[in-house]
N, C-alpha and C positions, 0 to 999 in steps of 0.2 A: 504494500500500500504506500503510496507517495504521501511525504507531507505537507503539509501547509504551515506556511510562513505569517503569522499574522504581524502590525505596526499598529502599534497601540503609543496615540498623540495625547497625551493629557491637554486638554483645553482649559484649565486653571491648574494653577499651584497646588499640591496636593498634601493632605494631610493624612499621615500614614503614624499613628501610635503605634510608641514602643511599650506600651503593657504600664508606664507608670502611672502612679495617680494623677487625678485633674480637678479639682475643686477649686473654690471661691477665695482660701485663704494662704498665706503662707508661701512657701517655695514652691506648691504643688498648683497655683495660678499660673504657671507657664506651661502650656502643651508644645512636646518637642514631637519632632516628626523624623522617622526613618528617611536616611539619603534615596532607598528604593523599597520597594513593598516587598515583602517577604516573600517567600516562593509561595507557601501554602495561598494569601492572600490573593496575588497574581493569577494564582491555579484556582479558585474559587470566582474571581472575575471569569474568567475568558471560560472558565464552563458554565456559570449563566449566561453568558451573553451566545455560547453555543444551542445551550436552553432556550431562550429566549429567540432563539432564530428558528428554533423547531414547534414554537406557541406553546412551548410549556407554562401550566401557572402551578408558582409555587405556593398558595396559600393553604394547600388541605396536603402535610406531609405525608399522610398516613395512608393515603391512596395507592393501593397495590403497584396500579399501572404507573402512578408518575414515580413509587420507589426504582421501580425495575429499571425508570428511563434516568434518575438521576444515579444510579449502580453505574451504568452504561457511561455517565458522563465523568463517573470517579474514577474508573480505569483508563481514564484519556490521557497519557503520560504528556505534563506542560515542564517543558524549557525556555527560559527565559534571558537574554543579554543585552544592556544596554547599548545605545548608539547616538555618538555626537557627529549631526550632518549624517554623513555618509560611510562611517567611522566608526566599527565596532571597540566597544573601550571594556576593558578587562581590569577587575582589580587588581590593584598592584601587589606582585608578591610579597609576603611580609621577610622573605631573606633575601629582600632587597635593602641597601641603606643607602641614601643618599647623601651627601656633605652639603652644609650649611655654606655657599660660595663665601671668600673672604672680603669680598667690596663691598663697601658700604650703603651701595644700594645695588638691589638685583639686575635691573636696567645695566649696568657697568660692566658685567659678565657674562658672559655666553656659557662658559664650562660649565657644567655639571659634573662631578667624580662619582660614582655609582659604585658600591661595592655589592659583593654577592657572600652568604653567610653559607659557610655549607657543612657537613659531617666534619669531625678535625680527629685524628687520629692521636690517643693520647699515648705521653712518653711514659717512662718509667718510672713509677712512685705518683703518676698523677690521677687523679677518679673526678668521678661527680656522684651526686645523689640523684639523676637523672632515674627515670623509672624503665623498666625493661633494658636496662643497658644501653641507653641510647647515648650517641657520640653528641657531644655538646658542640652548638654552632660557630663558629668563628670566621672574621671575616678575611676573604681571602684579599692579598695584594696590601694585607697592614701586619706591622710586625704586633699582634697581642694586641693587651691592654695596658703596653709601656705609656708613663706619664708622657714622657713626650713624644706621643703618638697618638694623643687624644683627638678630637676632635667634637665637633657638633652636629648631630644630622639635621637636617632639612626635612621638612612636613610640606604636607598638600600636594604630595604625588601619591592621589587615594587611586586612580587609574591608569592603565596604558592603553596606548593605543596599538593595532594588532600587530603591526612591522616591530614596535618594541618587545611584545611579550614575546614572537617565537625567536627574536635575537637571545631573549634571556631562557626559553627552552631549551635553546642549542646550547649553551653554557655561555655565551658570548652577553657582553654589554652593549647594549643602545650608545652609540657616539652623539645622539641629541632624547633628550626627555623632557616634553611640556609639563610646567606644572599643572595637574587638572584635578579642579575637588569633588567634580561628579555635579550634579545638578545644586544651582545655589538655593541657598537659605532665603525665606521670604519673611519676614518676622512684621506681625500689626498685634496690634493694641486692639480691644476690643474692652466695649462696657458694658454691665452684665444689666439689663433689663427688666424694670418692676412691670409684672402682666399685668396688675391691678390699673395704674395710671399712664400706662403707656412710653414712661419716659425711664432717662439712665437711672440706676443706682447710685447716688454718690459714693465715691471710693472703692467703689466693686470696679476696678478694670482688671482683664486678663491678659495676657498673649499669646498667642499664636506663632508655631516657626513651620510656615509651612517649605514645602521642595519646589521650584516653580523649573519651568522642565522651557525656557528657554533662556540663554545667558549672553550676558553683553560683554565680553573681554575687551582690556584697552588695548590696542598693537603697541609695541617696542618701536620705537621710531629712531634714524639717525641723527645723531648730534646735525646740529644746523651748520651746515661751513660760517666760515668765516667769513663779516662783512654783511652776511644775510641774516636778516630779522629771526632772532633766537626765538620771540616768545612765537610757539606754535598750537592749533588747536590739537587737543588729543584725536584723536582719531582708533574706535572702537570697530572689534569684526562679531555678529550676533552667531549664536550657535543656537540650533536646533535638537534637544536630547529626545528621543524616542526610548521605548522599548520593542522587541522585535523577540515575538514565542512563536516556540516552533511544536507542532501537535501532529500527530497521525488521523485526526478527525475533520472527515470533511462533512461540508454540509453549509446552508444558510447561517450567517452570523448576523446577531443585531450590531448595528452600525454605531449606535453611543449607547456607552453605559455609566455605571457611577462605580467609583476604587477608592475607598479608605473614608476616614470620619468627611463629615459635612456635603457628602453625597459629590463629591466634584465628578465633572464630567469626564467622561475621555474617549476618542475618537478610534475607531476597527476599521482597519482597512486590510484587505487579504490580496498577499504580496505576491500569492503564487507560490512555485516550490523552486524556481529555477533563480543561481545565485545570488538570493537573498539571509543565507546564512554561513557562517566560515566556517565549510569542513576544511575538514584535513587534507585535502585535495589542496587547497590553496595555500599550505604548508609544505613544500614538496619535498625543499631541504631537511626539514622534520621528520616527515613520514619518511624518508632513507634513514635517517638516526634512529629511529623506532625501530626500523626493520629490520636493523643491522644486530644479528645475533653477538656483535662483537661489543656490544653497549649492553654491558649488564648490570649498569647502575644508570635506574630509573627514578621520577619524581612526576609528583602531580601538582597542580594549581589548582584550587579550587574558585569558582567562578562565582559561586551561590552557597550560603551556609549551607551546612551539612549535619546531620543528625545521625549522631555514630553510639552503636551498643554500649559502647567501652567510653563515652563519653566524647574526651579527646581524641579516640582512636577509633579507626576502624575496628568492628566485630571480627570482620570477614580477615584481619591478620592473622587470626589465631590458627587459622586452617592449615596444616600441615599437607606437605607436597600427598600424602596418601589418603589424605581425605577428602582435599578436595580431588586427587584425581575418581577416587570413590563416589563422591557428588554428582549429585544428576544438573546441577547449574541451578536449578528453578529458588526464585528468592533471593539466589546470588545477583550484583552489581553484573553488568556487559565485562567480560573479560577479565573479568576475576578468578571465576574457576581456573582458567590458563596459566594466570599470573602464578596462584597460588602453588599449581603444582610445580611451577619451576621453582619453587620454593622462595618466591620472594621475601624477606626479611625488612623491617624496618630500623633504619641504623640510625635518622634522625628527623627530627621537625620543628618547625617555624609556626607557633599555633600563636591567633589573637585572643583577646580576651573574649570571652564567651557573650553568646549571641541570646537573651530571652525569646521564646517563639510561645505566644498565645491567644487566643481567639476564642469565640465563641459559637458553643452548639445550639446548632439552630436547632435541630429533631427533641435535642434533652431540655431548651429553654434554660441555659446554667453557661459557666465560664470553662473554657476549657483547661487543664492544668498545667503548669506554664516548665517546658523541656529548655534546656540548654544546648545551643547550639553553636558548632565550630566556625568561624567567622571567615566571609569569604578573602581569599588570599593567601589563607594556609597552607601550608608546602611541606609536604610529604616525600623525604630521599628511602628510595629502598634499594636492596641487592638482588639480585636475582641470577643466584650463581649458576641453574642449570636451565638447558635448553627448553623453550615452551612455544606455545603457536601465538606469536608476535601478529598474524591478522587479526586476532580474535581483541586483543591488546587494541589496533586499530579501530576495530567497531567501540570503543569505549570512550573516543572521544565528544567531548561536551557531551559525556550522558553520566547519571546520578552513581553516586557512588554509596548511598546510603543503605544503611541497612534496612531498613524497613521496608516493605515494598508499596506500600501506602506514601511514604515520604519519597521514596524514586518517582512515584508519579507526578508528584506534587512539586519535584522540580530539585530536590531539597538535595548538595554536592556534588554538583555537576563541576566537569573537571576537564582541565586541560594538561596533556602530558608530557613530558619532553625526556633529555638527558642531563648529566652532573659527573662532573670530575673532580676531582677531592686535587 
């Protein structure tokens, strides 16, 4: 079955809660909002709005026929990746670091130093308290964490863009990196409203930070020669972010729907199946590194939190080369059986601080209970000392890596995979 590509335009700024509190008083009168909606959230729009293009109503849950048809719409596996313009943008890996340029203002420099964190092979007499035995990260092309060797990293490279990430899958650095924070912050004041008289509450104001999904960057400009008029006006380039989910469900889709608190709008437009998402086909240099039995130290990116047995970790590590070649696959991640039985190991990781993921049942009328999840950008080094079927490996690009197979569909660590040399 062919996919479908859908682009999904938010037509207002959008307000996506992170599960905290929101009341009238206190620290808790500021609603923050998620840089992007969660997988599960995303995967709940675009299968009502699949619903909703088939004339489903969803007011009488308990209706035989419309369970069977929203069954149907829960097994629709949703993928989801951000895109500025024309641009697919990848969270930036977290065993990346960047240097803090040394001029005094950014405008002054062009360099960017990039370094890359990877397994570090310890000497004699040295350990960590790391768990499973894993190689603690360290960055490559710096001597340690000698005093005069310090440095300061640089923030607000929350993404790449796609010619950066498969530079940094190949083990290579990007020789140029924008900084990009992913969609901006929209922050207003709001006042809370007496329904008896119509007018403000005094001293009740709130705020709002919503995500507004189009951005006005100032250009870098050249110093003015000399002799011509220095004061110059700035001059800004707008960008356009979308989202762009990829599903195996065809059929009529409704055209606007509503994503996250205060019902905001956003625009379905169905892209087709043809070149509107980056397989691995358009990696060519990559898929030879993947392919090559002579790269037996692999790594993944992950794209989209992830929801792992083991927490931090995949489940599916634990599988030993003879069980999983024992395993029938089913339940299992795209390519994992294979992985496993070549015995892949995991020697290190680059993990963010954990991701709350929670919502609400609609069927039970109650909150759903709030899971912890691995944040996107986490980077996963494995070993994979014997021989395995490396195509099988290839179908597992951008697809979930999670355990659960409820959460695979729902979009939840989807991954990008490359190589690493220590």
């Amino acid at each position: 079955m062919s996919d479908t590509i859908l682009e999904l335009q938010p037509l207002a700024p959008l307000l996506l809660r992170d599960g905290r509190p929101f009341a009238s008083g206190g620290e808790e009168s500021r609603a923050q909002s998620l840089p992007l909606p969660l997988p599960h959230t995303l995967a709940g729009f675009v299968r009502t709005q699949l619903g909703e293009g088939r004339g489903l109503k969803w007011r009488n849950l308990s209706d035989d026929a419309l369970r069977r048809e929203l069954q149907a719409l829960h097994n629709t596996p949703i993928r989801a990746l951000l895109r500025r313009d024309e641009t697919f943008m990848f969270p930036a890996p977290l065993n990346a670091v960047v240097e803090k340029p040394q001029a005094k203002k950014p405008e002054e420099s062009d360099e960017v130093r990039i370094y890359r964190a990877l397994p570090a092979e310890l000497n004699e007499g040295e350990g960590t308290d790391a768990p499973d035995g894993l190689s603690p990260l360290l960055l490559k092309g710096r001597a340690g964490n000698a005093p005069g060797d310090a440095f300061k990293p640089d923030s607000g490279y929350h993404y790449w863009p796609q010619d950066a990430m498969q530079t940094w899958l190949l083990g290579g650095i990007p020789e140029t990196l924008e900084k990009i924070s992913g969609p901006p912050t929209d922050e207003r004041t709001h006042v809370a409203m007496n329904s008896e008289t119509g007018t403000g509450d005094e001293g009740k104001l709130f705020t709002v930070s919503y995500r507004a999904f189009e951005e006005r960057v100032k250009v870098k400009r050249e110093p003015p020669q000399q002799g011509k008029e220095s004061e110059q006006r700035p001059q800004y380039r707008h960008y356009r972010w979308t989202l762009r989910v990829k599903t195996d469900l065809q059929g009529h889709i409704a055209p606007l729907g509503h994503l996250g608190g205060e019902r905001r709008p956003v625009a379905l437009h169905d892209c087709g199946n043809q070149g509107q998402w980056p397989n691995l086909g358009e990696f060519e240099e990559l898929k030879a590194s993947l392919e090559d039995p002579g790269n037996t130290r692999l790594c993944f990116v992950l794209t989209s939190p992830a929801l792992f047995s083991g927490g931090w970790k995949p489940g599916w590590l634990s599988l030993t080369p003879q069980e999983a070649r024992a395993h029938s696959g089913g339940g299992l991640p795209a390519g994992v059986r294979e992985l496993m039985a070549g015995g892949a190991r995991l020697v290190g990781a680059a993990v963010g601080r954990r991701v709350p993921v929670s919502g609400w049942n609609l069927r039970e009328n109650k909150p759903k209970p709030v899971r912890w999840a691995v944040p996107a950008g986490s980077v996963y080094f494995l070993e994979v000392p014997h021989a395995f079927d490396r195509q099988k490996l290839l179908e597992a690009w951008l697809k979930p890596l999670s355990d659960d197979q409820d959460d695979q569909r729902d979009g939840f660590g989807c991954a990008l995979w490359g190589v690493w040399k220590a």
